[in-house]
Backbone bond lengths (Angstrom), bond angles and torsions (degrees), N, CA, C in turn:
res aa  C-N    CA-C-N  psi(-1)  N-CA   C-N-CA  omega(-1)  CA-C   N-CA-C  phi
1 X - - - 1.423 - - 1.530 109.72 -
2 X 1.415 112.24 141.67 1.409 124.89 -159.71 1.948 106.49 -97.22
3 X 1.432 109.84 142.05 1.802 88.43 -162.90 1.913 80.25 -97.16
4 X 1.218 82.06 168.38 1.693 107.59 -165.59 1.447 117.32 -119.77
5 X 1.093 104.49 -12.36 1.885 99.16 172.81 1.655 112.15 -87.08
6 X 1.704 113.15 -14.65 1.634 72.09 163.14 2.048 128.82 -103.83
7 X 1.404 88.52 15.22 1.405 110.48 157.35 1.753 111.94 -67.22
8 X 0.792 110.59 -52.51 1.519 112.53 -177.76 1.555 109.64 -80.92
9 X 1.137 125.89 -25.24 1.779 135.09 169.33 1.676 97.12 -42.25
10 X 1.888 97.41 -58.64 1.493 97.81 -160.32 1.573 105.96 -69.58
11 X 1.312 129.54 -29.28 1.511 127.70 -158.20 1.594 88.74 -69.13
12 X 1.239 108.60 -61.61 1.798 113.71 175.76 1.178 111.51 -9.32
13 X 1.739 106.76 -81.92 1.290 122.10 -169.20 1.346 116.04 -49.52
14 X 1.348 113.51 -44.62 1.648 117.08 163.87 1.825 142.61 -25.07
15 X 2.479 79.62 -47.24 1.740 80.26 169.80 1.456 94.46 -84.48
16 X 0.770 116.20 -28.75 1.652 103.13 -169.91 1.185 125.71 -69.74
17 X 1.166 128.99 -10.55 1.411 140.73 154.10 1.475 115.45 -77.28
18 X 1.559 113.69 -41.14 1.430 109.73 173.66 1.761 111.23 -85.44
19 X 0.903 111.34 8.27 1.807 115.85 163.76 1.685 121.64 -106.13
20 X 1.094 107.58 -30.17 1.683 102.78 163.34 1.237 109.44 -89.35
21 X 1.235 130.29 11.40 1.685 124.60 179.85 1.667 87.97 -107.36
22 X 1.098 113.18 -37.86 1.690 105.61 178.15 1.480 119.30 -73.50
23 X 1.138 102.82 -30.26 1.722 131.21 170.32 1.679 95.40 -50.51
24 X 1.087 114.46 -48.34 1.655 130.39 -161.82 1.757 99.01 -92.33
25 X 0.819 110.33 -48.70 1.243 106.02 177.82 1.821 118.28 -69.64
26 X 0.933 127.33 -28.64 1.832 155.97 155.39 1.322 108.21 -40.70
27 X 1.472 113.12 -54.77 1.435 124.03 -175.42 1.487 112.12 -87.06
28 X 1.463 130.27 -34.15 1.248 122.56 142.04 1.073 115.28 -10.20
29 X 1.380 105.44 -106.18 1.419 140.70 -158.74 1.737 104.44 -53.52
30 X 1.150 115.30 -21.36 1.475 113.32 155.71 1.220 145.83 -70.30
31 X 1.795 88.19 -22.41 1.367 97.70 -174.97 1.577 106.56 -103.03
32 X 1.111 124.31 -13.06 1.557 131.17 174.06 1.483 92.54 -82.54
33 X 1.261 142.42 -64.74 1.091 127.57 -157.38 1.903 116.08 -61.30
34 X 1.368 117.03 -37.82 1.564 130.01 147.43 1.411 109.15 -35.08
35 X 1.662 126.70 -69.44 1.321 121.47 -170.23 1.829 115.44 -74.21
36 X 1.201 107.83 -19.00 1.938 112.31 168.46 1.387 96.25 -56.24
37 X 1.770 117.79 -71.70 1.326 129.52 169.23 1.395 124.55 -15.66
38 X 1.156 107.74 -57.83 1.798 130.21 -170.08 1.919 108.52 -64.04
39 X 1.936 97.99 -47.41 1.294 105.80 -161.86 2.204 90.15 -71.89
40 X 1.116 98.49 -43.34 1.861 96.91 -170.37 1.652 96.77 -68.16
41 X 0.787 129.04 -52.79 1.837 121.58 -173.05 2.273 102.11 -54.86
42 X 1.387 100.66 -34.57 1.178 95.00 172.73 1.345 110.67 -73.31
43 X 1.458 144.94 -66.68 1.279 161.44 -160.34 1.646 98.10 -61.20
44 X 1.218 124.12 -9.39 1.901 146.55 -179.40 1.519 95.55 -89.09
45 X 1.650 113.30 -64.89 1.635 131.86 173.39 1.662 87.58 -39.06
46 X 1.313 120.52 -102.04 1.632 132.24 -168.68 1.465 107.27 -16.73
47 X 1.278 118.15 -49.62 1.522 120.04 -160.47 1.213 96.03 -82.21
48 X 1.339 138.72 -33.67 1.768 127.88 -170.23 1.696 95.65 -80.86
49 X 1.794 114.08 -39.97 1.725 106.55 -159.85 1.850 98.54 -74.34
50 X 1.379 113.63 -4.86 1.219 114.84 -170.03 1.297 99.38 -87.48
51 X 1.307 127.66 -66.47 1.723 139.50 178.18 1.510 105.01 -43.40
52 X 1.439 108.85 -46.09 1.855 93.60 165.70 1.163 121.90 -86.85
53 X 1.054 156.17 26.54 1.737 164.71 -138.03 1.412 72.78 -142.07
54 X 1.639 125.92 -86.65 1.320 126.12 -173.70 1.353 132.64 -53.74
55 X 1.630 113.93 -28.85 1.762 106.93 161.79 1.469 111.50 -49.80
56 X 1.757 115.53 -44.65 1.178 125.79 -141.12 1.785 99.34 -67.31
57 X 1.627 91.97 -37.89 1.591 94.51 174.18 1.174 115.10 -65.11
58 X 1.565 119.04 -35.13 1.563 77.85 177.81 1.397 119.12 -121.03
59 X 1.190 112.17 40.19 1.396 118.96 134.29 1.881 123.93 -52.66
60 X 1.421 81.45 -30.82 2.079 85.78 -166.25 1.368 113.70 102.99
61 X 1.694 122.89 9.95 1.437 111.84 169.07 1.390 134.01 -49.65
62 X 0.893 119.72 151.76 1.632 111.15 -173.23 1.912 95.66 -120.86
63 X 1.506 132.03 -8.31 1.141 115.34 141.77 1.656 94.81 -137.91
64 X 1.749 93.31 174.17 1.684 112.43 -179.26 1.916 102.61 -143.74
65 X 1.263 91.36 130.26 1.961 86.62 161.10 1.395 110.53 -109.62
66 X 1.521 84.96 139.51 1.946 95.59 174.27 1.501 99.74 -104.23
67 X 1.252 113.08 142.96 1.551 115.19 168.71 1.413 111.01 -108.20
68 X 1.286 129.18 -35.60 1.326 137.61 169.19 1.337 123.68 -115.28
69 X 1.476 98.84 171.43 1.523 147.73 -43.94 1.252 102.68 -36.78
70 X 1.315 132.57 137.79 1.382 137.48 159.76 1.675 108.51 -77.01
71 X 1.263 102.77 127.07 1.548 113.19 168.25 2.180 105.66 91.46
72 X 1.185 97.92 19.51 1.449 128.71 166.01 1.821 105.65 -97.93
73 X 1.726 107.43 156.28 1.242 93.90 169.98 1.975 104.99 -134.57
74 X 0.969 114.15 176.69 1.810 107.07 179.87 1.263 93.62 -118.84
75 X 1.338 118.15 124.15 1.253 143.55 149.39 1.519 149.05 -65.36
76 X 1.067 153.82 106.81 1.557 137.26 168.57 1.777 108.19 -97.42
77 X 1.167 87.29 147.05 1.487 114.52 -177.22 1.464 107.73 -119.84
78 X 1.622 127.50 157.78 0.899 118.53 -26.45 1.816 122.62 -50.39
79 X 1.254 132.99 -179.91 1.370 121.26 -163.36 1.860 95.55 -126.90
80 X 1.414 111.85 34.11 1.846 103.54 138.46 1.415 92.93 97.28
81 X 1.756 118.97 -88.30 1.048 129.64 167.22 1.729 127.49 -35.61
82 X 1.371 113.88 -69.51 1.113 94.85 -162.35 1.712 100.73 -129.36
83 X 1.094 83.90 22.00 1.933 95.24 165.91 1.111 104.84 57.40
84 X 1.763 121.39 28.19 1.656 124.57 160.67 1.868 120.53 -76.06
85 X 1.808 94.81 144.12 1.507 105.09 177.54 1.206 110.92 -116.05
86 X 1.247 118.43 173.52 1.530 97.42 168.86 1.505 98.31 -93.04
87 X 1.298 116.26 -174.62 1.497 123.53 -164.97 1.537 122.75 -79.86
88 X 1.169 113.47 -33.55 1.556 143.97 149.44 1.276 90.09 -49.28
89 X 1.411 154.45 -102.30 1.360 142.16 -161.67 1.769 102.66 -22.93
90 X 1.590 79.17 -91.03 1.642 98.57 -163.28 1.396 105.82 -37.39
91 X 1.956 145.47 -52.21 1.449 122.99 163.37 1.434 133.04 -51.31
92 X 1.584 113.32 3.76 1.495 107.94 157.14 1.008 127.43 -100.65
93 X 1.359 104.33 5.16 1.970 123.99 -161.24 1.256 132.61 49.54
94 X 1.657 96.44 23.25 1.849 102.85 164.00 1.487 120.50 -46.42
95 X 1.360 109.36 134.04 1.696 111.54 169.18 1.621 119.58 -52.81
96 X 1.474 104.53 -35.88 1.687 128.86 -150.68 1.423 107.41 -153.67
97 X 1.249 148.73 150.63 1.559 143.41 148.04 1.572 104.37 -147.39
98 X 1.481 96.69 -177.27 1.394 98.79 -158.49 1.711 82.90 -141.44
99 X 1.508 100.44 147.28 1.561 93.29 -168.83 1.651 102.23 -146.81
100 X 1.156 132.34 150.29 1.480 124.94 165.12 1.961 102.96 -113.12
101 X 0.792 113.22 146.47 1.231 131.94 -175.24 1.357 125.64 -142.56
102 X 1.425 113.40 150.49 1.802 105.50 166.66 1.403 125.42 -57.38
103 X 1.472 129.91 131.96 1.232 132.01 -174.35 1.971 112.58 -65.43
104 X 1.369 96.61 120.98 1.939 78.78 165.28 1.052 120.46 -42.26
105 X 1.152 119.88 -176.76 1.825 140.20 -173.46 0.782 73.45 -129.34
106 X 1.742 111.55 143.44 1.623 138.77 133.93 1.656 110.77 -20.75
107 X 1.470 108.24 -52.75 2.197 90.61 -174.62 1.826 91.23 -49.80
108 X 1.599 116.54 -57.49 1.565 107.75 -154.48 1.333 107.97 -47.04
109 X 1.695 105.30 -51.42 1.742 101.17 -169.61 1.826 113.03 -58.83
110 X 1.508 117.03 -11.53 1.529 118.32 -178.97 1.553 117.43 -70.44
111 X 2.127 76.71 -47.20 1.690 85.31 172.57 1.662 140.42 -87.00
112 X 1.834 83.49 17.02 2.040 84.41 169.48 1.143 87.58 -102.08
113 X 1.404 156.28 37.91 1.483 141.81 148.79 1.515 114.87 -88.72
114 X 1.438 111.39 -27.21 1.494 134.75 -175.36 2.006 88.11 -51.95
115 X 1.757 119.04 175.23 0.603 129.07 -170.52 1.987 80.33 -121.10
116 X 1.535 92.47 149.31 1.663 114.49 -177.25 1.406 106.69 64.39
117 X 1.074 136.31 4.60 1.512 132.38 154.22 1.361 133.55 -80.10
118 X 1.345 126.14 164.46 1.764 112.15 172.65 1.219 106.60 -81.28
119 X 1.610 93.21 165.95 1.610 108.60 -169.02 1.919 89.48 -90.76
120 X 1.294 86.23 178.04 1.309 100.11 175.71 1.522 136.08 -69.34
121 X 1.171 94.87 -22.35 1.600 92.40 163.55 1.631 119.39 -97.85
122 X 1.847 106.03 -30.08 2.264 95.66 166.48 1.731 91.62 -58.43
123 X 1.226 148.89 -27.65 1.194 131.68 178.54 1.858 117.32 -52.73
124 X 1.557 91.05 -49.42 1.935 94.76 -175.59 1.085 109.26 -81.32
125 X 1.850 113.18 -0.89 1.821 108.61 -171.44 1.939 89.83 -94.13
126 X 1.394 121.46 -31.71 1.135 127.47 165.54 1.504 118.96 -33.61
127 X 1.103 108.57 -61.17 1.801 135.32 -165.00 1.508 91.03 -80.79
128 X 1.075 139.09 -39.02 1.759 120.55 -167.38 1.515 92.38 -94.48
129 X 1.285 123.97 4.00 1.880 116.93 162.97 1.733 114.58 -97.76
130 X 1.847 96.10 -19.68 1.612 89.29 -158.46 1.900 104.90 -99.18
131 X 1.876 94.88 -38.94 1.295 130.71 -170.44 1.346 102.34 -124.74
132 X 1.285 140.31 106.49 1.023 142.47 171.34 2.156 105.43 134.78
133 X 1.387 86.36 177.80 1.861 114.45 176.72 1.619 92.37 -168.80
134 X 2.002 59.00 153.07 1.438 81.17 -173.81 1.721 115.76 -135.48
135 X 1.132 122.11 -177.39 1.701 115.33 171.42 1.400 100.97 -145.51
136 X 1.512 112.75 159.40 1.332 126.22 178.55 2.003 105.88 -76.96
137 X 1.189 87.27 134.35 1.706 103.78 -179.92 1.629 115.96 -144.87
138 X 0.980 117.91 161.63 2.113 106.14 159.49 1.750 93.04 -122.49
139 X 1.526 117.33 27.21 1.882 100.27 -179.89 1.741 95.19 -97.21
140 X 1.132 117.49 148.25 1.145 124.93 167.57 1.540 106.07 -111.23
141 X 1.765 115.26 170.30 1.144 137.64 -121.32 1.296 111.43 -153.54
142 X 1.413 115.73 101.27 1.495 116.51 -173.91 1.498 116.58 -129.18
143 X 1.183 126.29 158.66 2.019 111.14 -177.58 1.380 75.86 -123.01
144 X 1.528 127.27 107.48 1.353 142.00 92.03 1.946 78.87 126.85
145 X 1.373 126.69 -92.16 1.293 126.38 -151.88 1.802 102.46 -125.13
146 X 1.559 105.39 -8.35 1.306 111.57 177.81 1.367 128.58 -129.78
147 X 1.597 135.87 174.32 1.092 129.53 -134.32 1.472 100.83 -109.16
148 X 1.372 122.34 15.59 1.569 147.52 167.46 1.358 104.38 -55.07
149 X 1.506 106.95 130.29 1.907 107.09 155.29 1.059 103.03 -41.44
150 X 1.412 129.14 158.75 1.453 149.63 137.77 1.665 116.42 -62.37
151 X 1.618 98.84 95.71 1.743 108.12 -179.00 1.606 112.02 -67.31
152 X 1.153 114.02 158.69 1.674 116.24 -157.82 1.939 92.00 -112.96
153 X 1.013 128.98 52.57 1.221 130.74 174.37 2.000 124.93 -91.60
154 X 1.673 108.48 169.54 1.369 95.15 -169.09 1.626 118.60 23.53
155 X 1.575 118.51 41.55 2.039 117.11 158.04 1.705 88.92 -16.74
156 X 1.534 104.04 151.25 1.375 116.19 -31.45 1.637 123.26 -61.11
157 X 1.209 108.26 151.33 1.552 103.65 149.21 1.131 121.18 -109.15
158 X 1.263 117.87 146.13 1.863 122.87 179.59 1.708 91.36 -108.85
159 X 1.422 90.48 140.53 1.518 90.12 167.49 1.637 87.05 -129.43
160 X 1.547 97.17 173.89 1.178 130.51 -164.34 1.503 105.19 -114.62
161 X 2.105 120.37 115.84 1.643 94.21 178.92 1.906 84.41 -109.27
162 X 1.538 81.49 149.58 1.777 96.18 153.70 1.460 120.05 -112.24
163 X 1.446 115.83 89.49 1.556 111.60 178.11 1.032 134.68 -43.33
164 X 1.819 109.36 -26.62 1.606 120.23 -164.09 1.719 90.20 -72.79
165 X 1.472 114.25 -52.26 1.685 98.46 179.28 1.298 109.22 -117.83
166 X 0.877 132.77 50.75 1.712 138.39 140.44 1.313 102.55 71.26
167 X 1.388 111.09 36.97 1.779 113.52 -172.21 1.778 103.19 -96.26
168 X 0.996 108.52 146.01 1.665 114.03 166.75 1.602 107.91 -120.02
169 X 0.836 107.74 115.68 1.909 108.75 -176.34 1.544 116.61 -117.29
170 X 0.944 114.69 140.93 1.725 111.99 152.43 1.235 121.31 -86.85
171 X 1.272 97.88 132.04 1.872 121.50 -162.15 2.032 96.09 -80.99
C-alpha cells in the first residue's frame, strides 16, 4: 500500500500557489486602476488651476494662488532657447502657451545629463503633450531668480504677475 500524504502535500501547495498569484494579480490591478484614477483627477486639478491662473490675468491681478496639483509644475512655452512648443500648442498655432504638467523625477533630470538623451526641458515639452494642458498666453514663467518652471509644492502657491513684462513668478 502506497502512502498518500505526500500526494496531498503537493495538491495543497498547488492551491496555494495558485491563490497568492491571484492574490498578486488582485493587488495589481488595484493598484493601477487607483493610480489611472489619481493621474485624471490630477490632470482635472491642472485644468481648473490653469483656467483660473488665466481668468486671474485678465482680470488684472497682480497676485494668484494655485493649490493644485501639488508636485506639478507651470510652464511657458515657447522655451527661449530653441523656440520649442509642445505639440498641442504649435497644432493650434499659438504664438506662446502656458501649460502645467507632471514634474520630472530626479532619475529623468539625472538622465538628461547622460549623452543621447533629452535635455531637461524636450523632457517637460514631452509631459505638457503626454501629462499635462495647456492654454494660449504670451506671459512667461520663472521660479523666483531662474529660468526653471515654477514647481507647485507645499499649495498654496502665490505667484506674482508682472504685466509690464509678461512675467509670472513665484513669490
Amino acid at each position: 500500500m502506497k502512502n498518500k500524504k505526500g500526494f496531498l502535500l503537493a495538491e495543497e501547495t498547488l492551491k496555494i500557489i495558485i491563490a497568492v498569484i491571484s492574490l498578486v494579480f488582485l493587488a495589481y490591478f488595484l493598484t493601477s486602476l487607483y493610480f489611472a484614477n489619481r493621474s485624471s483627477e490630477d490632470l482635472e486639478f491642472a485644468k481648473s488651476s490653469l483656467e483660473h491662473l488665466t481668468s486671474e490675468i485678465s482680470k488684472g491681478s497682480a497676485k494668484v494662488d494655485i493649490y493644485n496639483p501639488e508636485g506639478w509644475v507651470l510652464i511657458s512655452w515657447p522655451d527661449g532657447k530653441k523656440n520649442k512648443k509642445p505639440n498641442y500648442c504649435s497644432n493650434l498655432g499659438w504664438n506662446g502657451c502656458l501649460c502645467m504638467s507632471k514634474n520630472t523625477n530626479i532619475f529623468q533630470q539625472f538622465s538628461s545629463m547622460l549623452p543621447y538623451t533629452d535635455s531637461i526641458q524636450e523632457k517637460y515639452r514631452k509631459n505638457s503633450d503626454e501629462n499635462g494642458f495647456c492654454l494660449e498666453s504670451n506671459f512667461r514663467t520663472f521660479e523666483k531668480d531662474t529660468q526653471l518652471p515654477i514647481l507647485i509644492n507645499n499649495p498654496p502657491v502665490t505667484l506674482n504677475i508682472d504685466y509690464e513684462n509678461k512675467i509670472i513668478s513665484k513669490k
